[in-house]
C-alpha atoms as a printed R data frame, in Angstrom:
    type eleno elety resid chain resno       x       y       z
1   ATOM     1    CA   UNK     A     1  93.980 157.573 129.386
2   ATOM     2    CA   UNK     A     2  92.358 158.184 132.558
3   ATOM     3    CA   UNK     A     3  95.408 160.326 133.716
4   ATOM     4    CA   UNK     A     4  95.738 162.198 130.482
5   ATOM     5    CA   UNK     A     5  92.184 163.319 130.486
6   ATOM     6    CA   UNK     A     6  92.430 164.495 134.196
7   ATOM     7    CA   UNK     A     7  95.309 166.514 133.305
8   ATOM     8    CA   UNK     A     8  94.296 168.176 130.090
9   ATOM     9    CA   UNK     A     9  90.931 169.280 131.330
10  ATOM    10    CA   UNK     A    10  91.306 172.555 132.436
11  ATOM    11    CA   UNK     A    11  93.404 172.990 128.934
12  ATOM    12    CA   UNK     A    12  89.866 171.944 127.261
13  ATOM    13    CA   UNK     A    13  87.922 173.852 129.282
14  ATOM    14    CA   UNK     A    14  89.522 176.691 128.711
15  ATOM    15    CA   UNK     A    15  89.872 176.418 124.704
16  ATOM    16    CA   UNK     A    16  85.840 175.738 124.520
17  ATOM    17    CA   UNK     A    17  85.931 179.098 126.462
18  ATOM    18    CA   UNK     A    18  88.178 180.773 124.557
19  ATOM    19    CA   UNK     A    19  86.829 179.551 121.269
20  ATOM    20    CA   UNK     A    20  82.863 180.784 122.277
21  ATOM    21    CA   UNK     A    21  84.385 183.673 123.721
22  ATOM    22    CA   UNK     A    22  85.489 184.527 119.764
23  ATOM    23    CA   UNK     A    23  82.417 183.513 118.663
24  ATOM    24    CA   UNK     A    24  80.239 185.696 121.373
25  ATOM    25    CA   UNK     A    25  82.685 189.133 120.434
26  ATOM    26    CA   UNK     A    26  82.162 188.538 116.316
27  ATOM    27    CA   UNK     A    27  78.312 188.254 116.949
28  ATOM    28    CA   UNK     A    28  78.271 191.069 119.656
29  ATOM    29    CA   UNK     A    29  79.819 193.261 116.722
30  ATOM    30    CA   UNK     A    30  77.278 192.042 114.187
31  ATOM    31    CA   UNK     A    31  78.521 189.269 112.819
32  ATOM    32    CA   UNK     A    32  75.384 187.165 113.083
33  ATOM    33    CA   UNK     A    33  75.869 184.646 110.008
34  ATOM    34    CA   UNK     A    34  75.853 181.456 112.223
35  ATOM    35    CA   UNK     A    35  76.848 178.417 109.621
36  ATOM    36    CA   UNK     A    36  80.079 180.476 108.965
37  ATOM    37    CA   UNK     A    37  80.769 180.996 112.581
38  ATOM    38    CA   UNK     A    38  79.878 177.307 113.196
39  ATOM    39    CA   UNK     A    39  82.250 175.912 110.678
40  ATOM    40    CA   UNK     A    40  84.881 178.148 112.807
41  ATOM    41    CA   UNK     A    41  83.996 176.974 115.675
42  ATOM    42    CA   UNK     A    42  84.479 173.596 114.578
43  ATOM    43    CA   UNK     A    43  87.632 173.922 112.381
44  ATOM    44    CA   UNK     A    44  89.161 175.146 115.667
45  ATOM    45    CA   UNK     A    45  87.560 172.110 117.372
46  ATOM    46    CA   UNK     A    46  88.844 169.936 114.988
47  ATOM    47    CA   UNK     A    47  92.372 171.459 115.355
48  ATOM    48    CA   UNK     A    48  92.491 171.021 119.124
49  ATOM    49    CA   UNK     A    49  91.201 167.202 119.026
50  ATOM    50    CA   UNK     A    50  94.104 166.806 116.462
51  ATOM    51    CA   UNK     A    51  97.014 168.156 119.100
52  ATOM    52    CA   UNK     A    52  94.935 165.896 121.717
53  ATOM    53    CA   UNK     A    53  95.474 163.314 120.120
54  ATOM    54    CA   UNK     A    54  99.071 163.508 118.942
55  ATOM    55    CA   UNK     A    55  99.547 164.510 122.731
56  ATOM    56    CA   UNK     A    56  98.512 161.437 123.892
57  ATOM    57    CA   UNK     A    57  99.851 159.617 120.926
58  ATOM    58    CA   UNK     A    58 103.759 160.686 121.830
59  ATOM    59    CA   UNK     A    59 103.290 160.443 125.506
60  ATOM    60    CA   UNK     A    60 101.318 157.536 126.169
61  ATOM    61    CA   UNK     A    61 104.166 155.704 127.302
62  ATOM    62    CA   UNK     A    62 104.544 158.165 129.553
63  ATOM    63    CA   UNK     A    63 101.201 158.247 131.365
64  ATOM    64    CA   UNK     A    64 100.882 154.648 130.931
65  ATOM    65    CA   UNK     A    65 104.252 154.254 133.396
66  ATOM    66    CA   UNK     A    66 102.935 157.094 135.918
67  ATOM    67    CA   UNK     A    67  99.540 155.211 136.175
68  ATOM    68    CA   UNK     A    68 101.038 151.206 136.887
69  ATOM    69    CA   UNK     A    69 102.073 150.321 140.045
70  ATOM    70    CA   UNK     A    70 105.972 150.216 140.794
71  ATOM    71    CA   UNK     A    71 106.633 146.397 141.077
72  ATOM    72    CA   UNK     A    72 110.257 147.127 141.408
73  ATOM    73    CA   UNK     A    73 112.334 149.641 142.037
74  ATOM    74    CA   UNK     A    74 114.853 149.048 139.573
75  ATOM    75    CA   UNK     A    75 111.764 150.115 137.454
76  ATOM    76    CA   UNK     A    76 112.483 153.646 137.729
77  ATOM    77    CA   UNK     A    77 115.376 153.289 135.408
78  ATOM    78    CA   UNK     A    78 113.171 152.746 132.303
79  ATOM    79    CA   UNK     A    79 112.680 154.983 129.596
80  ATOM    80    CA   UNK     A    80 109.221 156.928 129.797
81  ATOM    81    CA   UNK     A    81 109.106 157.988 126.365
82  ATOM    82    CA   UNK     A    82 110.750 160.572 123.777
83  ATOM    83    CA   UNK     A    83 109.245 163.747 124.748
84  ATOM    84    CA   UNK     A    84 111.351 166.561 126.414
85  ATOM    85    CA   UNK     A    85 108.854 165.745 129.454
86  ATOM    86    CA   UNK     A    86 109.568 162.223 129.216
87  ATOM    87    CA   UNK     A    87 113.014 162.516 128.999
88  ATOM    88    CA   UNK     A    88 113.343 165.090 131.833
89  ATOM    89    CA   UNK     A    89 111.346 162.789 134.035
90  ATOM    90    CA   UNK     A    90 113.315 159.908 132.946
91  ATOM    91    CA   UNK     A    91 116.628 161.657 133.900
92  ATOM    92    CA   UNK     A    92 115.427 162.995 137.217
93  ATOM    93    CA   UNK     A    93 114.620 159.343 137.814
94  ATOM    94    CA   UNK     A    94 117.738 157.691 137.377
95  ATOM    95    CA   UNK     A    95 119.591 160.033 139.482
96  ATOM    96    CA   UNK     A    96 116.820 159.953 142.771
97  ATOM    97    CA   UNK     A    97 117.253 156.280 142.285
98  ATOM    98    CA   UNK     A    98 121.841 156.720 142.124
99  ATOM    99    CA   UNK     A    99 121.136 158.577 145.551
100 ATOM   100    CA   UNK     A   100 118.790 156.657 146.822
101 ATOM   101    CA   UNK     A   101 121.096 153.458 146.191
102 ATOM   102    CA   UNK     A   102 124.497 155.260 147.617
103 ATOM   103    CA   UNK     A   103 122.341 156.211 150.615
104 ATOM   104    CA   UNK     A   104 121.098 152.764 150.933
105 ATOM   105    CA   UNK     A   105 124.819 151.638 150.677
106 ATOM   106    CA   UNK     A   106 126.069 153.498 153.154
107 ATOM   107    CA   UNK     A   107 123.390 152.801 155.736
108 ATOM   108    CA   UNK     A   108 123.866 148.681 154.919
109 ATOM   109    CA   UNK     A   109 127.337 149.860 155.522
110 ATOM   110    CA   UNK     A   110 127.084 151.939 158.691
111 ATOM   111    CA   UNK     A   111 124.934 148.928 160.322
112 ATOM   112    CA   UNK     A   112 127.847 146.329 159.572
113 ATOM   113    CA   UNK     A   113 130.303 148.399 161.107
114 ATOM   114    CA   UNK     A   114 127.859 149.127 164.585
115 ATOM   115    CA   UNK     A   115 126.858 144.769 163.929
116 ATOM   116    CA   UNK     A   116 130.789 144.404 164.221
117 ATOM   117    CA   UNK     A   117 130.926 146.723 166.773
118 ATOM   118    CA   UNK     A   118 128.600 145.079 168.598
119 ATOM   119    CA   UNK     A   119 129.897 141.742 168.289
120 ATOM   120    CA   UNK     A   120 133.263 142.657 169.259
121 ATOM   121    CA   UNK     A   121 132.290 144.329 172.423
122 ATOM   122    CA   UNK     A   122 129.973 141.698 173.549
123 ATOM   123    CA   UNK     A   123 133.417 139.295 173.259
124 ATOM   124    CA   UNK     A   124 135.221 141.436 175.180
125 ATOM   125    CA   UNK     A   125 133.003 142.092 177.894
126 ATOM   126    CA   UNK     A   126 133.018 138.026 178.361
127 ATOM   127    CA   UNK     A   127 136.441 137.868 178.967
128 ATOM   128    CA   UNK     A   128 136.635 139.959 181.953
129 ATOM   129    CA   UNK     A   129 133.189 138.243 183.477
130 ATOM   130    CA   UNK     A   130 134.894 134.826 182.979
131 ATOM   131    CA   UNK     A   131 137.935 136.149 185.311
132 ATOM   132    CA   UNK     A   132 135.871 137.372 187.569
133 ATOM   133    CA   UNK     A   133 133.685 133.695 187.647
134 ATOM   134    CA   UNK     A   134 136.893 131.948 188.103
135 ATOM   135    CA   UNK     A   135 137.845 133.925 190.839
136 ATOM   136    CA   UNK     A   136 134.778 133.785 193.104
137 ATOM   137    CA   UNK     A   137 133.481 130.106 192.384
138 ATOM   138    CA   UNK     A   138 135.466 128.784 194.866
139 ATOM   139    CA   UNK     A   139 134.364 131.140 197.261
140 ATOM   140    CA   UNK     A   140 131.499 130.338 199.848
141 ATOM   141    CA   UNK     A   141 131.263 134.052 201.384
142 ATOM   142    CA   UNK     A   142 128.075 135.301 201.071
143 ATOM   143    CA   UNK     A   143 129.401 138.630 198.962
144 ATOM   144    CA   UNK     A   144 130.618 136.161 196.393
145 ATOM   145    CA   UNK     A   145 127.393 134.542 196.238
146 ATOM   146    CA   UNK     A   146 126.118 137.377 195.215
147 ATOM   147    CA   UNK     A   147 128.630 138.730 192.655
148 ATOM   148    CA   UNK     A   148 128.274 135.498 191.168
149 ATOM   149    CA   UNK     A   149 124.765 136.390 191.040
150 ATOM   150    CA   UNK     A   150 125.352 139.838 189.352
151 ATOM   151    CA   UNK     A   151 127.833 138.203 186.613
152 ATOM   152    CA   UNK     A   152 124.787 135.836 185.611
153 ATOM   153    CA   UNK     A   153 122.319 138.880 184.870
154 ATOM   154    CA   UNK     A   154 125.275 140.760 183.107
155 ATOM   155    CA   UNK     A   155 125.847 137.720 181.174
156 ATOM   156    CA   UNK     A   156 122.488 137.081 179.945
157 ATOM   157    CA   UNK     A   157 122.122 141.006 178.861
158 ATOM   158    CA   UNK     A   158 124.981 140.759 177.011
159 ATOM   159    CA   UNK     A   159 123.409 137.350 175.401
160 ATOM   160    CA   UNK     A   160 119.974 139.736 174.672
161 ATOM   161    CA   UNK     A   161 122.097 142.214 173.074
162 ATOM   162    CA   UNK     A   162 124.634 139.758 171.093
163 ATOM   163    CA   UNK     A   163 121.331 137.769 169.776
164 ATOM   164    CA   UNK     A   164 119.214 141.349 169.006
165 ATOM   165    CA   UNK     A   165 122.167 142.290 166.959
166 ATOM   166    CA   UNK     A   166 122.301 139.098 165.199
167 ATOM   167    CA   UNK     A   167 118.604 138.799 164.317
168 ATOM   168    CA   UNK     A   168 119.784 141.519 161.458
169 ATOM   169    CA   UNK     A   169 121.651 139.362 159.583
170 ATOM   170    CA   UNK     A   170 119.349 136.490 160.788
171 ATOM   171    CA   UNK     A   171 119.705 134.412 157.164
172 ATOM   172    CA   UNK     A   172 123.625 134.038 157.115
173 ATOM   173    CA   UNK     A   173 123.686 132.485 161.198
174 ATOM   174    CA   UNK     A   174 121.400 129.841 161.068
175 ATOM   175    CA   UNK     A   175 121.817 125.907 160.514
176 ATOM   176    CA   UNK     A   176 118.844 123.853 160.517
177 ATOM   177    CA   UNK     A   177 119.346 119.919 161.806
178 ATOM   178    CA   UNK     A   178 117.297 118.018 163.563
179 ATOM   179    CA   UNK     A   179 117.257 118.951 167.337
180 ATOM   180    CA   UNK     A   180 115.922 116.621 170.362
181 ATOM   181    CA   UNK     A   181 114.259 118.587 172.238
182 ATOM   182    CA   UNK     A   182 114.671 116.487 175.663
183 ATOM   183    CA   UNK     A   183 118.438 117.326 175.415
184 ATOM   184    CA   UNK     A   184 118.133 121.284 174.604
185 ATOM   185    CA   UNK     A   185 115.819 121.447 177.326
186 ATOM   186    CA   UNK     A   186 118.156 119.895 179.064
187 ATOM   187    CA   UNK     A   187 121.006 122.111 178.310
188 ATOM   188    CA   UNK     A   188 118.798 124.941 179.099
189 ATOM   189    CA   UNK     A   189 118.037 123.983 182.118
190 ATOM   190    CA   UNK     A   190 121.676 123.473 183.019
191 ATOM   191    CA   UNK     A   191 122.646 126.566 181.747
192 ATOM   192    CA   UNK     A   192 120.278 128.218 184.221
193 ATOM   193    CA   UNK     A   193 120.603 126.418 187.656
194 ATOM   194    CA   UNK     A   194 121.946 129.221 190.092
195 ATOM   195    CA   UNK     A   195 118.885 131.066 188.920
196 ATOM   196    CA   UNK     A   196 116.607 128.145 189.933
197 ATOM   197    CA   UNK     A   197 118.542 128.103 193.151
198 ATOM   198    CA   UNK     A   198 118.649 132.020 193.844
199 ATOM   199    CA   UNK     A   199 114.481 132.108 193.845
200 ATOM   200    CA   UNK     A   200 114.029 128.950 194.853
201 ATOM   201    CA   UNK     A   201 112.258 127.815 191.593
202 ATOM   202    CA   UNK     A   202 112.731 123.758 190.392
203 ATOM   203    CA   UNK     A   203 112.056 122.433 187.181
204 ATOM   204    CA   UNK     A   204 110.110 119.616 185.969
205 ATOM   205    CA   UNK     A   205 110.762 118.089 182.405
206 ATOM   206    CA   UNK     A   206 108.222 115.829 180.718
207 ATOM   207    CA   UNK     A   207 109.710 115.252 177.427
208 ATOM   208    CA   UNK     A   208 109.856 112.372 175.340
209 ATOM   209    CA   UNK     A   209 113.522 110.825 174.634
210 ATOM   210    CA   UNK     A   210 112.624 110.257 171.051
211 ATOM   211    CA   UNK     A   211 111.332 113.619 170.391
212 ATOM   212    CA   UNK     A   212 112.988 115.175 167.020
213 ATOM   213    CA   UNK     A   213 112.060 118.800 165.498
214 ATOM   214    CA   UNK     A   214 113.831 120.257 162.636
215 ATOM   215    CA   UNK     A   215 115.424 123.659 163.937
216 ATOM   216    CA   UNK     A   216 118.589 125.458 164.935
217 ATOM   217    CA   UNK     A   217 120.216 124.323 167.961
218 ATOM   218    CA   UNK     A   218 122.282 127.957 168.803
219 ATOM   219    CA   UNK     A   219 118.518 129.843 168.415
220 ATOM   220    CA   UNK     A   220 116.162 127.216 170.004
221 ATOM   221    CA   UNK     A   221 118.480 127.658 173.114
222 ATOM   222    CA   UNK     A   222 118.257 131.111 173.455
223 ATOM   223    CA   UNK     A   223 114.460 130.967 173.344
224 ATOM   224    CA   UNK     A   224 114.226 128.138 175.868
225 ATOM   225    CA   UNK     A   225 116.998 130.370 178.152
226 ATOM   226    CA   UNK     A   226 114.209 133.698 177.568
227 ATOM   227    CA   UNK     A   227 111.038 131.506 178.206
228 ATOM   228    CA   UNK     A   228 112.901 130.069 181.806
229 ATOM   229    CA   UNK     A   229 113.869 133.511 182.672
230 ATOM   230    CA   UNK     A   230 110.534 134.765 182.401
231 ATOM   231    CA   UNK     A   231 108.905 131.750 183.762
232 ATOM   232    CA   UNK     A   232 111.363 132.388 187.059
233 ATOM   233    CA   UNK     A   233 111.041 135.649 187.139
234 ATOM   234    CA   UNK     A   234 107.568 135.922 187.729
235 ATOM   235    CA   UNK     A   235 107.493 132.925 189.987
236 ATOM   236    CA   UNK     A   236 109.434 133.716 192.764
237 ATOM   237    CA   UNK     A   237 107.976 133.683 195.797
238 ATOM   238    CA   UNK     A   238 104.657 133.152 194.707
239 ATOM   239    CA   UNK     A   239 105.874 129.204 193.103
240 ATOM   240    CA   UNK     A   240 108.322 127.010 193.547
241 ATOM   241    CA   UNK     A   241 107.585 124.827 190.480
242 ATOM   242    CA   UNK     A   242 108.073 125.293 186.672
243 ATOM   243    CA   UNK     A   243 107.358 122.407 184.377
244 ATOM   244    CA   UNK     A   244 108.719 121.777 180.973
245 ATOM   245    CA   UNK     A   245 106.647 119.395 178.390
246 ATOM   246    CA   UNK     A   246 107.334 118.674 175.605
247 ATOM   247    CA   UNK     A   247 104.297 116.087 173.036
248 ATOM   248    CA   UNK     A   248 103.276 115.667 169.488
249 ATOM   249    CA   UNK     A   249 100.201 115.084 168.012
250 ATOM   250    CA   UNK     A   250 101.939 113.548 164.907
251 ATOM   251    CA   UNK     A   251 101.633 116.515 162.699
252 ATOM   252    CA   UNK     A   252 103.201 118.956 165.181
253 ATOM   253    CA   UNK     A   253 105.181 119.137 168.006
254 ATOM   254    CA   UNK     A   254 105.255 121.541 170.671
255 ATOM   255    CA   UNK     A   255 107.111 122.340 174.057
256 ATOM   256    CA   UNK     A   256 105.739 124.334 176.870
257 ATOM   257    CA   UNK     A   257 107.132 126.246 179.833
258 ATOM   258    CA   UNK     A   258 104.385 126.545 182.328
259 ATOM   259    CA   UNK     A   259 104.494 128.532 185.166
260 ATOM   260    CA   UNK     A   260 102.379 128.912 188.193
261 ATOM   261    CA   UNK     A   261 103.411 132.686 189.303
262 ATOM   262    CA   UNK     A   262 101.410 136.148 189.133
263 ATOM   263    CA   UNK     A   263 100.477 135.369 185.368
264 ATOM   264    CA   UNK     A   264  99.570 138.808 182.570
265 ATOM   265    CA   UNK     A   265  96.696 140.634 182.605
266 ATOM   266    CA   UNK     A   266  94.413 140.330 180.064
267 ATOM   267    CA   UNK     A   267  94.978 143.652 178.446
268 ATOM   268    CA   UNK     A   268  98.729 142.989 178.056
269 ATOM   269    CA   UNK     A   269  98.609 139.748 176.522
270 ATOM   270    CA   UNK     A   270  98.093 140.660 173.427
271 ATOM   271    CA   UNK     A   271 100.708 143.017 173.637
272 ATOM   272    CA   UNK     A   272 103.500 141.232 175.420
273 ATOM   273    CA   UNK     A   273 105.202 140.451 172.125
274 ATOM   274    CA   UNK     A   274 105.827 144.701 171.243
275 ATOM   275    CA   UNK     A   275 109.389 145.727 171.634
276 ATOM   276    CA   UNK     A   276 110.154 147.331 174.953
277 ATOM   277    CA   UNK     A   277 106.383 146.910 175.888
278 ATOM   278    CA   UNK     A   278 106.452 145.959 180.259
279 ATOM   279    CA   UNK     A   279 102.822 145.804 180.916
280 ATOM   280    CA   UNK     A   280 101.664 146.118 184.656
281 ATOM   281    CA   UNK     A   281 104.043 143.210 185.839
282 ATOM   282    CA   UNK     A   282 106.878 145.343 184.537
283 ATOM   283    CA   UNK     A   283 106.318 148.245 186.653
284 ATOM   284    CA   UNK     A   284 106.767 145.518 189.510
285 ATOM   285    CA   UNK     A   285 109.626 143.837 188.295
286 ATOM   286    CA   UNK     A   286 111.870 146.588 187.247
287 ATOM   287    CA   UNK     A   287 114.261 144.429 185.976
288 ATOM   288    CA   UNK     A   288 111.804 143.543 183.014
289 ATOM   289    CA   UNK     A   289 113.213 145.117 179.607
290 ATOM   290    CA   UNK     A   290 110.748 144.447 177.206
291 ATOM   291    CA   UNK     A   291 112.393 142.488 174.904
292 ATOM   292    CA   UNK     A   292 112.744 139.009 175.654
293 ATOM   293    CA   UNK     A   293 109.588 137.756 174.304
294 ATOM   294    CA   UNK     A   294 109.916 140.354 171.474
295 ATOM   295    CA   UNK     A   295 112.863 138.671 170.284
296 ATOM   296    CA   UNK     A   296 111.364 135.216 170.854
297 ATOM   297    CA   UNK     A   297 108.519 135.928 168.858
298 ATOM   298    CA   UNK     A   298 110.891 137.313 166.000
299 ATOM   299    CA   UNK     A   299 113.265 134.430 165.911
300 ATOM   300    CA   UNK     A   300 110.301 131.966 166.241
301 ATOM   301    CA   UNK     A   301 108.888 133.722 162.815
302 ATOM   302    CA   UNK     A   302 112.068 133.307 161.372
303 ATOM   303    CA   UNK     A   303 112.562 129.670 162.044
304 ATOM   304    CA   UNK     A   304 109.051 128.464 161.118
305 ATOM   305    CA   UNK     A   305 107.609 127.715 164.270
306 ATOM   306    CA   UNK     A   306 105.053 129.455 166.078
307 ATOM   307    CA   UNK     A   307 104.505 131.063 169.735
308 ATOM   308    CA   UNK     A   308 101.754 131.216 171.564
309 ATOM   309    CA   UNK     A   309 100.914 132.335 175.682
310 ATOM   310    CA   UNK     A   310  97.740 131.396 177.649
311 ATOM   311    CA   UNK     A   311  97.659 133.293 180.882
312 ATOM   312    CA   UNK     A   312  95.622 134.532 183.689
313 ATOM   313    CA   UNK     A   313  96.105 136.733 186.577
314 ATOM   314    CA   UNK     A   314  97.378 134.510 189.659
315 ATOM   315    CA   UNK     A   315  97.262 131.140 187.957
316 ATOM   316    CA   UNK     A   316  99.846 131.842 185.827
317 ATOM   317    CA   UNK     A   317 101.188 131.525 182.272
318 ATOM   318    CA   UNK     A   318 102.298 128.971 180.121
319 ATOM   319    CA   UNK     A   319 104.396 129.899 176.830
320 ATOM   320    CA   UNK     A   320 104.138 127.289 173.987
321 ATOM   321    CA   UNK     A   321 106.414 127.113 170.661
322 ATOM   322    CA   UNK     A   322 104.942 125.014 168.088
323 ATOM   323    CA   UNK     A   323 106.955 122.952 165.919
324 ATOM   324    CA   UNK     A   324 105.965 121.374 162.323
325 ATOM   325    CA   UNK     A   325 106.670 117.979 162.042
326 ATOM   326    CA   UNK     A   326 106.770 118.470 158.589
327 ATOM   327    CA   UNK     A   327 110.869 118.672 157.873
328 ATOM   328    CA   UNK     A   328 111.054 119.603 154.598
329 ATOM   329    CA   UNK     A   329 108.441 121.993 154.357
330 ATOM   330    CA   UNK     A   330 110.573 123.884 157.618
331 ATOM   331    CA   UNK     A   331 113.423 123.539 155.956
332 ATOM   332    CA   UNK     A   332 112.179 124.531 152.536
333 ATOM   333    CA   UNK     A   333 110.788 127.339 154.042
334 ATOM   334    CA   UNK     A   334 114.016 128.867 155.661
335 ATOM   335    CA   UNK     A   335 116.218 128.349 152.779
336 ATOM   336    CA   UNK     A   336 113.071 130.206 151.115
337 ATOM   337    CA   UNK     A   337 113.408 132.873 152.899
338 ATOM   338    CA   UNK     A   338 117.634 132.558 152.518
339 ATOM   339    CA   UNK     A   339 116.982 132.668 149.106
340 ATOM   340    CA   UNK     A   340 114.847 135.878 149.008
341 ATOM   341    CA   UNK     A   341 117.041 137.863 151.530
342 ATOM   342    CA   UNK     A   342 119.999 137.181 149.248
343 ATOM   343    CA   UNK     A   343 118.085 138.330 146.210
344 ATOM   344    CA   UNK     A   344 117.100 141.771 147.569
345 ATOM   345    CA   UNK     A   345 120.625 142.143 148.987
């Protein structure tokens, strides 16, 4: 109603105008019997409340749609009445929302192809760093050190990128199962050795044998492999200790990575998680991208668990990732947000 009214009343104010307008150019002539020219006036009244309200009568479907909220969009293929207006609209519609679903297609499209792309590449660009590990690892010359070095950092970029791309399609490549955390850690720390080595940076694990969270195995690693990298990165030469711990309080578990190195300024902490954001440290370390705890925090929202970073200026930081204890409600929650991925695809 409100939206009919609003657009019909410069149409009203107009016919009041025009109808006294009559009125004032019959008395102006001398015309001056009044009851006759006020049973004019409202006759014509009368007649313009009658279109009014048949107005409103045949489009109130109409208005009623334009005034509700779009819940869906699927709602733009209903019918908005039986008026030429309605109709028209109706029509116009349907075919914004053909194009707007063969556009949508073909970008869904385009970004599996560069996703495949991606993937492929990243596989390919293994195979040739895998020759050139086997060739050098049984080499003690100081050059080979140091390629050895160089196939590491190439090897975790291509990780970022191979993990970035994947955090698209996030809901078809994860499995949750329960995960001990003392052997991931573990792993990670493995997987990472000739970088403790190279800056001189040892790791300490507290972590409980018997402690269980519910999580994926393939994506907990790669946050535990960021967390280290950071954690060495901004301890060298300033640390030569990181610890690992990992406790629960019986209704949630969390592991930290504490370092003692140059630590974040306050002003960037709260925006260390941005994409591409470097903060002071990263015009000192120009090696810093931006993304590692970006994708970190993403995956950690996607999993169920939560991040969180205390830091301070030459004390250093530690990086937590909170666990819930609670295994169905994790799980639940994933498949959850499986389900509702799947229904808007």
């Amino acid at each position: 109603m409100k939206l009919f009214l609003r657009e019909h009343l410069p149409l009203i104010i107009m016919t009041f105008i025009q109808l006294l307008a009559v009125i004032l150019v019959f008395w102006l002539d001398g015309y001056n019997r009044l009851p006759v020219a006020s049973y004019a006036l409202f006759i014509g009244l009368c007649i313009f409340i009658s279109y009014l309200v048949y107005r409103y009568i045949s489009h109130k479907a109409f208005y009623t749609r334009l005034s509700a909220d779009l819940e869906r969009l699927e709602d733009l293929n209903q019918s908005y009445g039986n008026t030429p207006l309605s109709i028209a609209l109706s029509q116009l519609f349907k075919k914004q929302y053909a194009h707007y679903i063969e556009r949508l297609s073909k970008s869904n499209q385009q970004r599996s192809d560069h996703l495949t792309f991606i993937n492929q590449w990243v596989h390919q660009m293994k195979t040739p760093l895998s020759v050139i590990e086997l060739t050098v690892q049984e080499e003690d010359d100081e050059r080979f050190v140091s390629i050895r070095e160089e196939v590491d950092k190439i090897e975790k970029g291509l990780e970022m990128v191979l993990y970035a791309a994947r955090l698209e399609v996030f809901e078809h490549d994860f499995q949750v199962q329960p995960v001990s955390l003392k052997n991931i850690v573990s792993q990670a720390i493995h997987e990472n050795k000739r970088l403790f080595i190279k800056n001189h940076v040892y790791p300490e694990m507290k972590i409980d044998e018997t402690l269980v969270v519910e999580s994926d195995e393939k994506w907990l690693t790669f946050i535990l492999n960021q967390l280290i990298t950071n954690a060495v990165k901004y301890s060298t030469g300033k640390s030569d200790k990181l610890s690992i711990v990992g406790f629960s309080d019986g209704k949630k578990a969390s592991i930290e990575v504490r370092d003692q190195g140059v630590g974040i300024p306050k002003s960037d902490v709260r925006r260390v998680f941005n994409p591409f954001y470097t903060g002071e440290n990263g015009r000192v370390y120009r090696e810093s991208t931006g993304m590692g705890l970006y994708l970190v925090k993403e995956v950690c929202t996607k999993l169920g668990h939560y991040v969180e970073l205390e830091s301070e200026v030459g004390i250093g930081t530690t990086m937590r990732v909170i666990f819930s204890t609670d295994h169905s409600s994790l799980t639940n929650g994933l498949y959850t947000e499986k389900r509702s991925v799947n229904k808007k695809a």
